[in-house]
C-alpha positions as CSV (number, residue, x, y, z in Angstrom):
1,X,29.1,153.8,-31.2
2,X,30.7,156.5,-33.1
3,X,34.3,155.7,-34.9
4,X,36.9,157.6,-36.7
5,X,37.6,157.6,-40.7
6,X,40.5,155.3,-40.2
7,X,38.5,152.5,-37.7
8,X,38.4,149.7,-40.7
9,X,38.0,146.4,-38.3
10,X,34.8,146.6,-37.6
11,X,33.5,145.2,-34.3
12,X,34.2,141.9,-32.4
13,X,32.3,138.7,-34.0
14,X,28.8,138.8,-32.1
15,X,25.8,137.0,-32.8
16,X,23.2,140.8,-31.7
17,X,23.8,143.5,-34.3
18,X,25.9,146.0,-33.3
19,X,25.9,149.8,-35.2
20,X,28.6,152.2,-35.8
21,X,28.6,156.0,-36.7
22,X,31.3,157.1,-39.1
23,X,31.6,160.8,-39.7
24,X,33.6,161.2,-43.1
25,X,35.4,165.1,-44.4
26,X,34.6,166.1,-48.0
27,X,36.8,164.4,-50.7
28,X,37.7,161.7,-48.0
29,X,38.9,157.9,-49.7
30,X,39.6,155.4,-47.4
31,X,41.9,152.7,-48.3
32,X,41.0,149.3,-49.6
33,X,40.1,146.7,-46.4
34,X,37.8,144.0,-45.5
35,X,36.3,142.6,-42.3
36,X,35.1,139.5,-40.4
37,X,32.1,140.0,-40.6
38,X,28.9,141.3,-43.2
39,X,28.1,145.4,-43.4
40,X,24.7,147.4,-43.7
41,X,26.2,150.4,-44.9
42,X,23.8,153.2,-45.0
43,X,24.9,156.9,-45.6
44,X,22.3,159.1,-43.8
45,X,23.8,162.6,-44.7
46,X,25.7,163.1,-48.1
47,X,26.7,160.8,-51.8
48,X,28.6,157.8,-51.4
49,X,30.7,156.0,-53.9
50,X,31.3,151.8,-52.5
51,X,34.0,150.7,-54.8
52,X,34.7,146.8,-54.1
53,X,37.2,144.9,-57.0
54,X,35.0,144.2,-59.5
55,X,33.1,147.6,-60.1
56,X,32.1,150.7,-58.4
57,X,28.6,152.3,-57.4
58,X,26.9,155.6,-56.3
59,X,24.6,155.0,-53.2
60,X,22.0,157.7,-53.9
61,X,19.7,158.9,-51.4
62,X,17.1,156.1,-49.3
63,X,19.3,153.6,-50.2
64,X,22.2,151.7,-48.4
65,X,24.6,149.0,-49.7
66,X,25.1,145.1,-48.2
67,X,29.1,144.1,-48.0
68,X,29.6,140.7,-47.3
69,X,32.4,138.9,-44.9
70,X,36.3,139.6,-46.3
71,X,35.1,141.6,-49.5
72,X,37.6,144.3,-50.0
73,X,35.9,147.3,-50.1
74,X,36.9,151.4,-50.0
75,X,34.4,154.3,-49.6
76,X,35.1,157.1,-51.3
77,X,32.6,160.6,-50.6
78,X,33.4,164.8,-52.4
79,X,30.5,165.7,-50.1
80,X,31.3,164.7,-46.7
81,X,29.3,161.7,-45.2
82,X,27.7,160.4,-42.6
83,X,27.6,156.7,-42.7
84,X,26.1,154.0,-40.6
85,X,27.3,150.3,-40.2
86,X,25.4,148.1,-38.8
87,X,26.7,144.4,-38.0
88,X,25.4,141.2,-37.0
89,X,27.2,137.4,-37.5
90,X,23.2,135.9,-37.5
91,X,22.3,138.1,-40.1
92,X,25.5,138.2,-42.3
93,X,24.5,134.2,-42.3
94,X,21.2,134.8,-44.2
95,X,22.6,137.7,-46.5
96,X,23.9,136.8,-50.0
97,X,27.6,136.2,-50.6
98,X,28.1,139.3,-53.1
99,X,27.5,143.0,-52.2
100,X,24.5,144.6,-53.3
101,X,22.1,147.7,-53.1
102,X,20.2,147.7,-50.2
103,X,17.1,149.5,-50.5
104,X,16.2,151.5,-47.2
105,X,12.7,152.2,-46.3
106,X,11.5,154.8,-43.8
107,X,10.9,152.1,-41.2
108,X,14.8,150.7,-42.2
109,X,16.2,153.7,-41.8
110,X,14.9,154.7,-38.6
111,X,15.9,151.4,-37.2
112,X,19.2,151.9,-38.1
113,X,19.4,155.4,-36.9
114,X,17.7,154.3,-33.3
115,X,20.8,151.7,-33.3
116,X,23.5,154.3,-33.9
117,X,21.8,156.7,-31.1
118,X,21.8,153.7,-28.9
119,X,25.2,152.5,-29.1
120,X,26.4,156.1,-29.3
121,X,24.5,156.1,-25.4
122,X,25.9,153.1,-24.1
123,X,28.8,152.4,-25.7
124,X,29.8,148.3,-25.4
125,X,25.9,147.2,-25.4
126,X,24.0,145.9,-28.2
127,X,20.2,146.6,-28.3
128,X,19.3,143.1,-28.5
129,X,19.2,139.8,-30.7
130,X,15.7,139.9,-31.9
131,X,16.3,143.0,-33.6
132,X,17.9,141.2,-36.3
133,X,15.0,139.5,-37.6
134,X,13.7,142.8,-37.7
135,X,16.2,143.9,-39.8
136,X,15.9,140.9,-42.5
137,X,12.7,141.3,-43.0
138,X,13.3,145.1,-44.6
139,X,16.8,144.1,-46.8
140,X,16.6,142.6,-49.6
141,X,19.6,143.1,-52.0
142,X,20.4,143.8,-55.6
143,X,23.8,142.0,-56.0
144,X,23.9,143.8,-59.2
145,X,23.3,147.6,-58.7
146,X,22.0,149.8,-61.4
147,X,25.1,151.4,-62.9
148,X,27.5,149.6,-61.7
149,X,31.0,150.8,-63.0
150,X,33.5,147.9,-63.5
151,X,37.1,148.7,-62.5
152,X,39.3,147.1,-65.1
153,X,43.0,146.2,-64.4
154,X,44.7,146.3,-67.3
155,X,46.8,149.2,-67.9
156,X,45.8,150.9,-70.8
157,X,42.3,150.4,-69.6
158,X,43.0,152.0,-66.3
159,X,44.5,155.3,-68.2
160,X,41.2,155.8,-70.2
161,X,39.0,155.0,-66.9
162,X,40.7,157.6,-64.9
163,X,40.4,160.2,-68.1
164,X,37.1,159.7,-68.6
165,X,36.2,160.2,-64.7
166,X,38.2,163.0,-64.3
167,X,36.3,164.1,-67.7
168,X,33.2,162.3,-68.5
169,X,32.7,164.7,-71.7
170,X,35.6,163.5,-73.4
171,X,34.7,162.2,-76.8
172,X,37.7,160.7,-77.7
173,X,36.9,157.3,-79.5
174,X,38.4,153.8,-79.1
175,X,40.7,154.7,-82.0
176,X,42.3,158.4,-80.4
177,X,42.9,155.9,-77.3
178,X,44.9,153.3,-79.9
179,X,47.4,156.0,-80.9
180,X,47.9,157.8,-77.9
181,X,48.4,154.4,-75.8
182,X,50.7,153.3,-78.8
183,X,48.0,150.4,-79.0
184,X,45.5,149.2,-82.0
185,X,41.8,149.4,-81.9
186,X,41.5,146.2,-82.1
187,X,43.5,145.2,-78.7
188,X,41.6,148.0,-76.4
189,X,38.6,146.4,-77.9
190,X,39.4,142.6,-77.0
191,X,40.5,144.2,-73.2
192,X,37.3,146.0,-73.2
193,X,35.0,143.0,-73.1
194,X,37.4,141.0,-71.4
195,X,37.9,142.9,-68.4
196,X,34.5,145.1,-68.0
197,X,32.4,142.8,-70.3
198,X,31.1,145.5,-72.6
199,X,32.3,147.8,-75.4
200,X,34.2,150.9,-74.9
201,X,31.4,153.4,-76.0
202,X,28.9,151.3,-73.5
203,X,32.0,152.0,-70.9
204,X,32.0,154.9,-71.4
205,X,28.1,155.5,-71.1
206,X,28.3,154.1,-67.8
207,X,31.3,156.6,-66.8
208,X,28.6,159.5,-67.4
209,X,25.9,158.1,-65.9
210,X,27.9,157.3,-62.7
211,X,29.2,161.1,-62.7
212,X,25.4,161.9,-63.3
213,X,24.2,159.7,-60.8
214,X,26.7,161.0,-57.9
215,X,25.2,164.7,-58.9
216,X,21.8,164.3,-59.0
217,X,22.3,162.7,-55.7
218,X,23.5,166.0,-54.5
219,X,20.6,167.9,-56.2
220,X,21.9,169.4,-59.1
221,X,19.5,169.8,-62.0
222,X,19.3,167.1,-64.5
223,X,19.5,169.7,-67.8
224,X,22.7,170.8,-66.6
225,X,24.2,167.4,-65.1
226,X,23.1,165.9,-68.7
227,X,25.3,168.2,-70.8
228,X,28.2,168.7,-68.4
229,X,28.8,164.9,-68.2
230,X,29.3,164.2,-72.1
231,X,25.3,163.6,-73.4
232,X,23.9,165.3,-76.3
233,X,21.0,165.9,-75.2
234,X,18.7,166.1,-72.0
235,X,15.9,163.9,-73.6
236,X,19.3,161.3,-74.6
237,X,20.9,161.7,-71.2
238,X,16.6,160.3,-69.4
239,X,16.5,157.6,-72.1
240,X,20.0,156.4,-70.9
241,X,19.2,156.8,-67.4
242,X,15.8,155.1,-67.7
243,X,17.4,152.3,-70.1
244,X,19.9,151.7,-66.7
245,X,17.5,152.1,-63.8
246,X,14.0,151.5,-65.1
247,X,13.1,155.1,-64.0
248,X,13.3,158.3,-65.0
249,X,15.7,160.6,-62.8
250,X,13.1,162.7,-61.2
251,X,11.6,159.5,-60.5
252,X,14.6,157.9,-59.2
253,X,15.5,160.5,-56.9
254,X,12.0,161.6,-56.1
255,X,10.8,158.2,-54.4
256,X,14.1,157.9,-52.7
257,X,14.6,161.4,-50.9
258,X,15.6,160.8,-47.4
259,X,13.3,163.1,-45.2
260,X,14.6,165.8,-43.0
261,X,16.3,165.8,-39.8
């Protein structure tokens, strides 16, 4: 079954999984919405950011994302995308109650695919219940993703988030934010660990390595991406990265590089 950018409801409840092809423009962001029932997400062609309330996280390649029942949720793609949702009240049952990484190996993804093609071919069927079981035994996942960018609420936060995305090399420190926000140190501080539950300057880490992360993803080269997004250093920039994922980027990305076609 193939839907439009803008379909956000999701299927009817069934107990069979049921798979949906989404085809997304570049610098497409859909608005914030939920569903009745638990979503494979999994975007076959192009980067995906999933942003739910509490954080935000790049879905690199080979790897898919698990949104559970009524979790608001908005994806947001600069590359295009195309994304598969896959669907199933029996499986949403056994998933975890928090959205997570999911990831996909080859035998996952071609399931998936087969699913899309097939309702795509006969719109209205489902490819059958025991598929499910099929699907549970190849997801398993991280309810906290490598990465993962909180989304604070409080104003003042929010201004330095969206600065530091739309500039990840900005080095302005906890105290240049005090006097332009008309603010003290102190107070950013306090709302720093309150709302994302880590200091500014490890905020601000994760801003770059999320920016990183979303252009390796798209093949860039890591010398480049290192320097561009704010680190002094391409031998700093793999520490970081390897301090956050457990891998080293060309690692990262080359055990999870989807295959062609």
């Amino acid at each position: 079954m193939t839907a439009s950018p803008s379909a956000h409801s999701g299927p009817a409840p069934t107990d069979g999984p049921v798979a949906i092809r989404t085809t997304y423009p570049p610098h497409f962001r859909s608005e914030w919405h939920a569903i009745d029932l638990g979503q494979l997400i999994y975007p076959s062609r192009g980067v995906m950011t999933l942003h739910i309330r509490s954080g935000a996280w790049v879905v690199p390649p080979l790897r898919g994302c698990w949104v559970p029942a009524h979790e608001e949720h908005r994806v947001e793609t600069r590359t295009g995308l195309e994304m598969h949702s896959v669907y199933c009240r029996r499986l949403a049952g056994l998933m975890p109650n928090a959205s997570g990484i999911v990831p996909i190996s080859p035998f996952l993804r071609e399931l998936i695919l087969t699913m899309t093609d097939f309702a795509d071919d006969h719109p209205g069927a489902t490819i059958g219940e025991k598929i499910d079981s099929l699907l549970l035994g190849e997801i398993s996942p991280q309810p906290q993703p490598p990465l993962a960018l909180p989304e604070p609420s409080d104003p003042a936060l929010v201004r330095i988030a969206d600065a530091l995305r739309a500039d990840p090399s900005d080095a302005r420190q906890l105290q240049d934010w005090a006097r332009e926000l008309g603010t003290t140190t102190r107070s950013l501080a306090r709302a720093f660990a309150r709302e994302s539950r880590m200091p500014f300057t490890e905020f601000r880490r994760q801003v770059r390595l999320h920016a990183a992360m979303e252009r390796l993803a798209r093949g860039e080269a890591v010398t480049n991406v290192a320097l561009d997004v704010g680190f002094s250093s391409t031998s700093n920039f793999i520490a970081m990265f390897r301090r956050a994922t457990g891998l080293t980027p060309k690692a990262y990305f080359g055990r999870s590089r989807r295959p062609k076609g």
